[in-house]
C-alpha positions as MATLAB code, in Angstrom:
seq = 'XXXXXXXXXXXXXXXXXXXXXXXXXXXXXXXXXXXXXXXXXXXXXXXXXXXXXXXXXXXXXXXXXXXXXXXXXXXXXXXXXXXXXXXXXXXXXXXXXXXXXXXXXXXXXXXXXXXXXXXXXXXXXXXXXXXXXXXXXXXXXXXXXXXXXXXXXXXXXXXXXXXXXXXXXXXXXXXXXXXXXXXXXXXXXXXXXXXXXXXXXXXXXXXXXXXXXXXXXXXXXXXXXXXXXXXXXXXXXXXXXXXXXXXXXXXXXXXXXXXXXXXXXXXXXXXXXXXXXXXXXXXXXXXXXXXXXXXXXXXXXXXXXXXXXXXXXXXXXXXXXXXXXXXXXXXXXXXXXXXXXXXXXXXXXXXXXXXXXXXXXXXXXXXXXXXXXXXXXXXXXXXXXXXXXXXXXXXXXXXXXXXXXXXXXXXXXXXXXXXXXXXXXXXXXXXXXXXXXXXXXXXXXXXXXXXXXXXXXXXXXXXXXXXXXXXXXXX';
ca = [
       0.000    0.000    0.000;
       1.988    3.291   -1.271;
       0.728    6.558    0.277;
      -0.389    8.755   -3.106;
      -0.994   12.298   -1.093;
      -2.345   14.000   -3.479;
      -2.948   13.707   -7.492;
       0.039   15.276   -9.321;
      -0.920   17.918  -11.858;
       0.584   17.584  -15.529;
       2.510   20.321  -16.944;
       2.043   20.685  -20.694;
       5.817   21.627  -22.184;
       6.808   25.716  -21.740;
       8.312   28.416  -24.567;
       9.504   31.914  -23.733;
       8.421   34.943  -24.190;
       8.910   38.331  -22.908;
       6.327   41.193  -22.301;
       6.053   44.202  -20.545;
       4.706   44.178  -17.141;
       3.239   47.469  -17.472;
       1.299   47.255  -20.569;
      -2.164   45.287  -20.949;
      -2.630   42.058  -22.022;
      -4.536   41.325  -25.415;
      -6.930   38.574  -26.148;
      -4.749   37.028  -29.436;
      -1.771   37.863  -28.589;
      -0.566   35.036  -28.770;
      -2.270   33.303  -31.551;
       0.148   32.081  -34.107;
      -1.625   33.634  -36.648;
      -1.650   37.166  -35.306;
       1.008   37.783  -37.031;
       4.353   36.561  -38.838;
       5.983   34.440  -36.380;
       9.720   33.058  -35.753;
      10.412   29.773  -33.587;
      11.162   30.395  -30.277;
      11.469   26.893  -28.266;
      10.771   23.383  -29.100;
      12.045   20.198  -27.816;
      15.114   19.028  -29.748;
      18.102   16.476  -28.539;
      20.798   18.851  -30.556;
      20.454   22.622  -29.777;
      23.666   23.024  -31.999;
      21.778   21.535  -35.197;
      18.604   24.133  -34.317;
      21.010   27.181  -34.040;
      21.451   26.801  -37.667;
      17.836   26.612  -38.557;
      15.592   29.837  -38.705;
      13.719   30.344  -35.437;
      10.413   31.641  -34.465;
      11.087   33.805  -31.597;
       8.295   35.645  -30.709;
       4.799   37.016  -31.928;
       5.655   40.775  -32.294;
       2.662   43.321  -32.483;
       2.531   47.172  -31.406;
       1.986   45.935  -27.554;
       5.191   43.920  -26.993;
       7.606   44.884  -29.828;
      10.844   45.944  -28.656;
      11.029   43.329  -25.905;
      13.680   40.994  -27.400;
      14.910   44.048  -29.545;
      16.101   46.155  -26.463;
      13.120   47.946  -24.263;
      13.210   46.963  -20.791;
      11.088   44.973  -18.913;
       9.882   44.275  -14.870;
       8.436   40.993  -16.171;
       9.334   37.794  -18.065;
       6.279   36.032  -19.364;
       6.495   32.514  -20.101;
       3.839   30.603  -21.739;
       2.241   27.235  -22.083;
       0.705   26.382  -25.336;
       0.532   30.230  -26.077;
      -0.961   31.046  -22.881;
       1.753   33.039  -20.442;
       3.000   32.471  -17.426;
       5.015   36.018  -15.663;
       8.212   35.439  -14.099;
       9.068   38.470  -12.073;
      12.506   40.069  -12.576;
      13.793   40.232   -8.887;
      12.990   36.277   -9.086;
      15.041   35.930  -12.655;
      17.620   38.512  -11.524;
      17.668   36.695   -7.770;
      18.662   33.798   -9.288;
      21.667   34.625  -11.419;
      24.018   31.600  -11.329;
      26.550   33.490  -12.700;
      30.721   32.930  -11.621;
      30.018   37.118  -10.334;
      27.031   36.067   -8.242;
      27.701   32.396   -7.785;
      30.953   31.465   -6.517;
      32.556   28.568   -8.943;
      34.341   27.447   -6.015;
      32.048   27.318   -2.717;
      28.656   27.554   -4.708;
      27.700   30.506   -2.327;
      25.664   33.366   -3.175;
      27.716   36.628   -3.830;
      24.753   39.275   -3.146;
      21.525   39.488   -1.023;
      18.404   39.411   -2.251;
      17.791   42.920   -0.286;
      20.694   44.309   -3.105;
      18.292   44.396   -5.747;
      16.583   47.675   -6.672;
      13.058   47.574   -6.446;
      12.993   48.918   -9.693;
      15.213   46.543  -12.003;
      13.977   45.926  -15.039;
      15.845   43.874  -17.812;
      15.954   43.619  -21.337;
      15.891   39.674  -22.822;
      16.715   38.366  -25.841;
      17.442   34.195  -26.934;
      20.692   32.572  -27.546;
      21.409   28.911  -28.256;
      23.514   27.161  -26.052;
      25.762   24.041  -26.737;
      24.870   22.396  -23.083;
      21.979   23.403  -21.957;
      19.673   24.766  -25.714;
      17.352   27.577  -25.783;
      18.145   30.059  -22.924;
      16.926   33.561  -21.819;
      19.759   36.573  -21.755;
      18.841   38.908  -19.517;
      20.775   42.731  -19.470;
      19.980   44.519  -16.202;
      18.840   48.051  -15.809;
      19.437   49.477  -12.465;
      21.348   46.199  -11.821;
      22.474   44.857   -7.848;
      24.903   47.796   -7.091;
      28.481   46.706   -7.942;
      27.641   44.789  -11.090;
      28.833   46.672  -14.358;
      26.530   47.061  -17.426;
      27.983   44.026  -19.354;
      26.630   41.859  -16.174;
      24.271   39.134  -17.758;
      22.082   36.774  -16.497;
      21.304   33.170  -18.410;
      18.438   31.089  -17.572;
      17.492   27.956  -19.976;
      13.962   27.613  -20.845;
      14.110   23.763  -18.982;
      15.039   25.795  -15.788;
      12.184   28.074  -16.068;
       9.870   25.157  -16.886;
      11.128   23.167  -13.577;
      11.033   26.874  -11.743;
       7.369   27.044  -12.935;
       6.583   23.299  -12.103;
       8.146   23.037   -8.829;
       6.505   26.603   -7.764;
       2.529   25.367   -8.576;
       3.061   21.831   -6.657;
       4.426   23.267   -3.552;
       1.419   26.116   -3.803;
      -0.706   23.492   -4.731;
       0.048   20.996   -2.123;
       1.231   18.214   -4.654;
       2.686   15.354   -3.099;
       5.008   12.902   -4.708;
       5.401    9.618   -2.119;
       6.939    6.406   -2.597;
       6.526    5.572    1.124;
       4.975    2.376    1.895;
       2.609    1.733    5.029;
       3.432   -2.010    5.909;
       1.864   -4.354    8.788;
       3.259   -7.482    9.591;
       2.229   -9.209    6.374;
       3.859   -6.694    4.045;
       7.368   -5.896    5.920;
       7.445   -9.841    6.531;
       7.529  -10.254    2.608;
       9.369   -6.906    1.812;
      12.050   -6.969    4.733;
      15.408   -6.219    3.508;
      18.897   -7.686    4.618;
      22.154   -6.462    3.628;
      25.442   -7.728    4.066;
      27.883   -5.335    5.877;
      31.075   -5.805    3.157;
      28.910   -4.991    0.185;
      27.285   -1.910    2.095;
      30.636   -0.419    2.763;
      31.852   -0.967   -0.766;
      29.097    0.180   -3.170;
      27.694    3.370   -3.417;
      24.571    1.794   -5.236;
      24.480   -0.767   -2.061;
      24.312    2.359    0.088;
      21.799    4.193   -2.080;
      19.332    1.104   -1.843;
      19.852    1.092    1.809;
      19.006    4.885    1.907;
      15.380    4.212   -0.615;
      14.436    1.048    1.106;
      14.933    2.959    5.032;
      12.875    6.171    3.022;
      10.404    3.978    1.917;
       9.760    1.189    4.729;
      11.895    2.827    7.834;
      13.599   -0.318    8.102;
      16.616   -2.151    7.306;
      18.637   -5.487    8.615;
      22.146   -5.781    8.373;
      24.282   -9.581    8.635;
      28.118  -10.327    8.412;
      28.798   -7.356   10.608;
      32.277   -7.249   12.562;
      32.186   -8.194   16.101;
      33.771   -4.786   17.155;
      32.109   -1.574   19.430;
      32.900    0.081   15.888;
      31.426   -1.435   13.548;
      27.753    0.473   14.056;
      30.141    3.812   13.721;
      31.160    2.230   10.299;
      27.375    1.627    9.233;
      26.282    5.028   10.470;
      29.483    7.146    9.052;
      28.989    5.731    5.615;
      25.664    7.896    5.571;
      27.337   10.954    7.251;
      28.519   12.358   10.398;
      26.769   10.945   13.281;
      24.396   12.622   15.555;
      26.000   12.952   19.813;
      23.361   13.088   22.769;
      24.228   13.419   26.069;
      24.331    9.388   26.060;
      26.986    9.974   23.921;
      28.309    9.241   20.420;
      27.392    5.404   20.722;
      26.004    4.139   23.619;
      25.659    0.708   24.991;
      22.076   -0.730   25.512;
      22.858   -3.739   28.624;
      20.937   -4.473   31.343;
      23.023   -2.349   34.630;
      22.096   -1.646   38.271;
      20.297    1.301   39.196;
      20.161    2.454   35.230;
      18.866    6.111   34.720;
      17.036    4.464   31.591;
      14.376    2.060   31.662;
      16.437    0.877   27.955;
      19.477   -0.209   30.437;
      16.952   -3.066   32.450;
      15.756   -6.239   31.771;
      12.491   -5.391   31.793;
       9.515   -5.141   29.126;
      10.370   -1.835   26.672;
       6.970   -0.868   25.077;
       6.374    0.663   21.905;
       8.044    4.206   21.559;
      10.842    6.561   19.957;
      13.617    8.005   21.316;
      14.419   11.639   22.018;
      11.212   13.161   21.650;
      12.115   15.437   24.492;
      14.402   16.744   22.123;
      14.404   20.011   19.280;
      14.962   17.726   16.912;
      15.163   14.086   17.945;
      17.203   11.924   15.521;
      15.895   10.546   12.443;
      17.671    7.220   12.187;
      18.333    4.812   14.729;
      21.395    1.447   14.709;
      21.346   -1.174   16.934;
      24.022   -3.380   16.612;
      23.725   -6.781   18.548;
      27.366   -7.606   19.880;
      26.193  -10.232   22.797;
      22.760  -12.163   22.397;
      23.060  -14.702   25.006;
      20.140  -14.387   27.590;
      17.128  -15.510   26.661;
      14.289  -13.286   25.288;
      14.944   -9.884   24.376;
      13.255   -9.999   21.086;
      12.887   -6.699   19.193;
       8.939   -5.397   18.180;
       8.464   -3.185   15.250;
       5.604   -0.692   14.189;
       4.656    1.368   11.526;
       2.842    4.303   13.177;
       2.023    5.842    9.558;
       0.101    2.331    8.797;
      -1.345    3.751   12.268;
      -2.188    7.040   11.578;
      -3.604    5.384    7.865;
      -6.602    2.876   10.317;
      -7.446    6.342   12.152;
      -7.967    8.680    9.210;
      -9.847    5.820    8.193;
     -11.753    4.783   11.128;
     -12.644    8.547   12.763;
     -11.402   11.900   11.113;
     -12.115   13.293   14.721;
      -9.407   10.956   16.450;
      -7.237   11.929   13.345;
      -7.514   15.734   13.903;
      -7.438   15.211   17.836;
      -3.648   13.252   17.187;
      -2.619   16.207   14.924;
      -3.642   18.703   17.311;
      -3.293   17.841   20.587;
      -0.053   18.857   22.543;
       1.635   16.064   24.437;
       4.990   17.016   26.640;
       7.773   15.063   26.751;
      10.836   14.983   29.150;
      14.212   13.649   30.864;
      14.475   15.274   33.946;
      17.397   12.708   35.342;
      20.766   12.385   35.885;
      21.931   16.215   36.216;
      19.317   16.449   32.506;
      16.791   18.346   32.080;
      14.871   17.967   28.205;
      11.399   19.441   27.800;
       9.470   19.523   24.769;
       5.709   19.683   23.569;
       4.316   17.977   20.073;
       1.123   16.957   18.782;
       1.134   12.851   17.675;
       0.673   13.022   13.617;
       2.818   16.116   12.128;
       1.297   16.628    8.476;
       2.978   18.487    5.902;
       1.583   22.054    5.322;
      -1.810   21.598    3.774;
      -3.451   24.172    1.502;
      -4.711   27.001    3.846;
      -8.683   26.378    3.483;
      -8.552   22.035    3.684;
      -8.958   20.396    6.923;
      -6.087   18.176    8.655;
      -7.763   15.110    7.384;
      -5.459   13.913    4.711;
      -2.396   11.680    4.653;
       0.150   13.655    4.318;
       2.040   12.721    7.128;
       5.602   14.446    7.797;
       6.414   11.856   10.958;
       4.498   10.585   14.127;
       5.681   11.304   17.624;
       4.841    8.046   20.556;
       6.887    7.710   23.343;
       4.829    7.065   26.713;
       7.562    5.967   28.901;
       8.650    9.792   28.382;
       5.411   11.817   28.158;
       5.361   14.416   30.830;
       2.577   15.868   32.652;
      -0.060   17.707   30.155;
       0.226   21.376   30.214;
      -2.382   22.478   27.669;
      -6.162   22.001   27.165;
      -6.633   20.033   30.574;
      -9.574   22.241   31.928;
     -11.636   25.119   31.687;
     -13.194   25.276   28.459;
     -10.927   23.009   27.066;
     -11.997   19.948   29.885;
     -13.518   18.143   27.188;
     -10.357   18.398   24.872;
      -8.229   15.901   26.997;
     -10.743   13.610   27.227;
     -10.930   13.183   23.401;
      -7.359   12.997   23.279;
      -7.243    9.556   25.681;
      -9.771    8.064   23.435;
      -7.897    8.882   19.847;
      -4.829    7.876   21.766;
      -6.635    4.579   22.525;
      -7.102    3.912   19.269;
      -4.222    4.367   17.700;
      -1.891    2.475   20.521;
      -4.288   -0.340   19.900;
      -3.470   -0.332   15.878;
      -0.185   -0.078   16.659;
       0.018   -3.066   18.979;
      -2.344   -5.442   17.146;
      -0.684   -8.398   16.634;
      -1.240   -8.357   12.840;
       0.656   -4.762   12.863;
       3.763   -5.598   14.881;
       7.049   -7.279   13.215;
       9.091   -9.584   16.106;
      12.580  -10.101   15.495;
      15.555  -11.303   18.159;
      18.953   -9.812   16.792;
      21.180  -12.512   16.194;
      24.901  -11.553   17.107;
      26.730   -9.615   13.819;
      23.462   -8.447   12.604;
      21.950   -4.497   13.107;
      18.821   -3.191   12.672;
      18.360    0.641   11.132;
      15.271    2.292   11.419;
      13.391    4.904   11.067;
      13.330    7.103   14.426;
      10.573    9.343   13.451;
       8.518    6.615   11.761;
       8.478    3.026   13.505;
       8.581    2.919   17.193;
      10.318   -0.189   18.448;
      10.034   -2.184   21.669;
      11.723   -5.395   23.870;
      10.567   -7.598   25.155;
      11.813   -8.719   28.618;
      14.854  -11.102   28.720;
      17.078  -12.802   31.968;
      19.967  -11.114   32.396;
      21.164  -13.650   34.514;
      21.136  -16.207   31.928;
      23.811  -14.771   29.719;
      24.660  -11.193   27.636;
      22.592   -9.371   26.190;
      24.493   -6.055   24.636;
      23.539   -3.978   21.948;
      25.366   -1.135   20.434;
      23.616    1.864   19.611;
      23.989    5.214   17.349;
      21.580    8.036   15.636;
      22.048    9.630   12.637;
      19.984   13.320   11.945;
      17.777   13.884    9.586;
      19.536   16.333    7.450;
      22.706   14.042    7.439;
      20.724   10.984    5.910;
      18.411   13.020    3.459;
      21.802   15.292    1.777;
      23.104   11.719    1.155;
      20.110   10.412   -0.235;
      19.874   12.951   -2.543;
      23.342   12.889   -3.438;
      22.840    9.302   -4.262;
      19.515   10.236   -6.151;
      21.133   12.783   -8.707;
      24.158   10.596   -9.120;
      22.072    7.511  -10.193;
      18.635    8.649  -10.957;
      19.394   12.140  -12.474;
      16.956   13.805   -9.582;
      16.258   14.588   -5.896;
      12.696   14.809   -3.697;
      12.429   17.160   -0.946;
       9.108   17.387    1.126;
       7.229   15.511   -1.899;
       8.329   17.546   -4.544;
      11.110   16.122   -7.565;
      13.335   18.224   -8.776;
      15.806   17.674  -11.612;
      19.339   17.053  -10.613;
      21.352   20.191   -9.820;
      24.256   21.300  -12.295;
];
């Protein structure tokens, strides 16, 4: 079951042309036959080849003459199937790639967007170019302070399409998810296992790894070293690893008098780990180094199959889990962590649509570290916790259903990497007194394990997805 948030809109293919902002718009302006008309843009696998062909540029009347001969303009229009579609200067000029506004070197930006005049205006013509085909030359008037008169800004006509594109799906809310939901049944038949050697040694090993974690939230590991740094290895291979105050790696055994109900020998219900965080991490490795005592076995969840049975079953306990603040804290040990989230985070949803749809960002469930409620617990709002214990209910009863739940006792030399912000993990009780029991643990941030992803993504795919959105990969 894939989560499709929301139906993607097709784009019909863009051409260029440029118009004054300031003058009016005429019905037929853009009819091809308005007037005599040159090529401007089509699709074409050899630019070079077109460049000696004669072009159709633009449809040139009394209202937009002189644009691509050398008036200036506040506005770029660019149209689809005749019908245009404005870029605004500041946006075109903004996003100069140029080596003056661009460093070749560091790839930072050379000027701030508060440079530019208000009043810049630019004067376009086309030019063919061997890499990249049809582009847009731009000449500035009243240009970023600094920049001479022979500064010139390039922009292909793909670019502008993809500008376009990517600009109406994230207005639009358009979602592009390859995340599956799984229960027992489905992770059972799609579980992955990798073997350590090959993940170390191949990039396109480590970019499966990366898909399968994005699209399940979790990943086996065998043949791994029997060494305390061997879950660094698995963890630095994504990027640089994330250090709590339990440190850089930590040690999950059974000790006396632990400050962590992790460090017993006791039953470890469903939950996630650092939600008293600002940002807890985003991937969690458990590497089992001693599996000697019996019991112990490891429980798996998908909260966003979860979330899926509640938006299903009652849009109230849906809204209730996306709305209702739950604390969470460490207050131990010379610690003190404090932080407040609702239980479903969506991502932002168009401004007049309720939060009833599945377009889930991550899930936050840890009860062993919820904290006293501090919102909504009486006055008017005495009703308001109420509903929260009965959508809370509900959902800890889909997520503990025996048909939801993957069981699994780490064998030693294998790991486990999942999803911290996704699947919520448990133990099961084991007898410490019966043998070792000692697994190895690290966290890796969400920002370290997404760069890499994409990385991976343009290398091999040619693109990269952030927040539901593909983009073409960058140049």
């Amino acid at each position: 079951m894939s989560i499709n948030l929301l139906t993607r809109v097709g784009l019909r293919p863009l051409t260029a042309i440029a118009r004054a902002g300031t003058r009016k718009h005429r019905p037929g302006l853009f009819a091809r036959n308005a007037v005599p008309t040159r090529q401007f843009w089509k699709n074409s696998t050899n630019p070079a080849q077109e460049a000696t062909t004669p072009q159709e540029h633009l449809v040139h009347d009394a209202s937009n003459a002189g644009q691509l001969d050398g008036k200036p303009s506040k506005n770029l229009a660019v149209s689809i199937d005749g019908e245009p579609k404005i870029f605004d200067s500041i946006f075109l000029r903004d996003s100069c790639t140029c080596p003056e506004c661009v460093d070749p070197s560091n790839k930072q930006k050379l000027f701030q967007t508060c440079d530019i005049p208000e009043n810049i205006e630019g004067i376009c013509k086309t030019i063919v170019d061997k890499e990249h085909g049809w582009m847009v030359e731009v000449a500035w008037q009243s240009d970023v302070p600094g920049y001479s008169s022979e500064h010139r800004t390039k922009h292909s006509i793909n670019w502008l399409k993809r500008a376009l594109t990517t600009e109406v799906e994230l207005r639009g809310g358009v979602r592009s998810d390859e995340r599956v939901v799984w229960n027992k049944d489905i992770m059972t038949k799609n579980n992955k296992w990798l073997d350590y050697d090959d993940y170390m040694a191949n990039d396109h090993t480590l970019f499966e790894a990366l898909l399968h974690l994005n699209k399940y939230g979790l990943l086996f590991f065998k043949g791994v070293p029997d060494s305390e740094k061997s879950v660094e290895d698995i963890a630095e291979r994504i990027g640089t690893m994330k250090d709590t105050f339990y440190g850089r790696t930590w040690d999950v055994k059974s000790i006396p008098n632990a400050k962590n109900i992790a460090y017993t020998s006791q039953f470890l219900g469903l939950h996630m780990d650092l939600l008293y965080t600002t940002n807890p991490p985003h991937l969690q490795l458990l590497h089992s180094l001693r599996a000697q005592s019996p019991g112990g076995s490891s429980l798996f969840a998908d909260t966003f199959h979860a979330a899926a049975e509640i938006h299903t079953s009652s849009a109230f306990h849906f809204r209730t889990l996306c709305t209702f603040p739950v604390t969470y804290h460490y207050h131990n040990d010379s610690q003190h962590y404090h932080y407040t989230r609702p239980t479903i985070e969506l991502f932002p949803y168009p401004k007049y649509s309720e939060p009833t749809n599945l377009a889930i960002r991550r899930v936050n469930w840890s009860p062993p570290f919820q904290g006293p409620f501090e919102a909504r617990i009486g006055g008017e709002n005495q009703s308001a916790l109420g509903n929260y214990l009965s959508a809370s209910k509900a959902f800890e009863k889909a997520l503990s259903s025996e048909e939801n739940m993957l069981e699994y006792r780490l064998e030693e030399g294998e790991c486990v990497v999942f999803d911290n912000r996704r699947v919520v993990h448990a133990r099961r009780a084991f007898d410490a007194n019966e043998g070792e029991r000692w697994l190895k643990g690290a966290y890796v941030d969400d920002d370290v394990f997404f760069s890499r992803l994409r990385v991976l993504q343009e290398k091999f795919e040619g693109k990269w997805v952030s927040d539901g959105v593909t983009r073409d990969a960058v140049k």
